[in-house]
C-alpha positions in Angstrom: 26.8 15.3 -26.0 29.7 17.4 -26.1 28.4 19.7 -28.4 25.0 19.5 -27.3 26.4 20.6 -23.7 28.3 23.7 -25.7 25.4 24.5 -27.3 23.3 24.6 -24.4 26.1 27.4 -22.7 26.4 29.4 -25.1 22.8 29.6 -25.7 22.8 30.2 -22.2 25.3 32.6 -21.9 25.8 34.4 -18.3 22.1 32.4 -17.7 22.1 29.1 -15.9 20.3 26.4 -18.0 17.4 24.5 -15.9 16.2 21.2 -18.0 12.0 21.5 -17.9 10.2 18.2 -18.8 6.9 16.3 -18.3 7.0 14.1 -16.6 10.9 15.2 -16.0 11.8 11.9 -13.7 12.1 9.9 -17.0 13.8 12.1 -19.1 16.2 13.5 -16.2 17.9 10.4 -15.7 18.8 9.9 -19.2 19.7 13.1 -20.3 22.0 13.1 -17.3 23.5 9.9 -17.7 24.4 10.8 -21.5 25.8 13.9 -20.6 28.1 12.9 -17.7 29.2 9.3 -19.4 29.5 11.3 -23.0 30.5 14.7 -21.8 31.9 14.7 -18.5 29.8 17.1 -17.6 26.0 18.1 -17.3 25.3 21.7 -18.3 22.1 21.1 -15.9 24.4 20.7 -12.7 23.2 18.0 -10.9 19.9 19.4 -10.3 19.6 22.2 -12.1 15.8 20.9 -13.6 12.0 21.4 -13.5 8.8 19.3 -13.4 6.2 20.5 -15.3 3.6 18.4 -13.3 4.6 19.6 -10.3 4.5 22.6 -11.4 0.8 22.3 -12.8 0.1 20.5 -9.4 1.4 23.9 -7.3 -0.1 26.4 -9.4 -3.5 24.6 -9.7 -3.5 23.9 -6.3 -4.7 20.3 -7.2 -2.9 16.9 -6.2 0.1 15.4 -8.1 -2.0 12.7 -9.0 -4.6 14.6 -11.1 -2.0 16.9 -12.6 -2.2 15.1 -15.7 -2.5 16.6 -19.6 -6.2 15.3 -19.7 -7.1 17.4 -16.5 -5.6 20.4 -17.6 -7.4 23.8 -18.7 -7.5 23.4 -22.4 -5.9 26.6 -23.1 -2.9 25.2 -20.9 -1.6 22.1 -23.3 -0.3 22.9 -26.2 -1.7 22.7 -29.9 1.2 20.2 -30.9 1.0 16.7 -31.2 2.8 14.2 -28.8 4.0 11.8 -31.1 6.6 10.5 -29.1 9.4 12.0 -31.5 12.1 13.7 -29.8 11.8 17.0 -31.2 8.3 17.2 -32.0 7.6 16.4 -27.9 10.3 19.1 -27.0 8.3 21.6 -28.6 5.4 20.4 -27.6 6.5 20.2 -24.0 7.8 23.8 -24.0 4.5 25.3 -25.5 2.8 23.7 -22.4 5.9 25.0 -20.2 5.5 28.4 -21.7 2.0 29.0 -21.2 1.5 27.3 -17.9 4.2 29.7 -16.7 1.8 32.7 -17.9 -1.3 31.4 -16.6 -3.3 32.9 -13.6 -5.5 30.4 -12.0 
């Protein structure tokens, strides 16, 4: 975790990192828990994180109850399979990240 947390500021550099997940809830309190017992520190702050359901939610101006995957725009989720795989659902969660930020509902 240390080096994940170095990684993650250099990366950075004079940016701040913000953690983006769906649905971030679960993964928050994990990834901060590793990184403050392991680390001592979380590169993320505190709060330094994202939703993307929420985000979906605001920018679709629907409720947080239908801001699910299935009820997205199809050009929204990403082409990547969830297979429940760390890294193959980190890409696949910032494909959806990325082009939710670029769409105009």
């Amino acid at each position: 975790m240390k080096s994940a947390a170095a990684w993650l500021t250099e990366t950075c550099g004079k940016s701040t990192p913000v953690m983006v997940a769906y649905p971030l809830s679960f993964d928050w309190m994990w990834i901060y828990w590793y990184f403050m017992k392991f680390a001592g520190m979380s590169p993320f702050g505190h709060s330094r994180c994202m939703d993307i359901k929420t985000l979906y939610a605001a920018k679709a101006k629907v409720p947080i109850g239908w801001a699910t995957k299935r009820q997205m725009p199809k050009e929204l989720r990403s082409t990547l399979r969830h297979s429940h795989h760390a890294l193959d659902d980190a890409l696949e969660q910032a494909e959806l990240f990325q082009n939710l930020m670029t769409w105009r509902p």
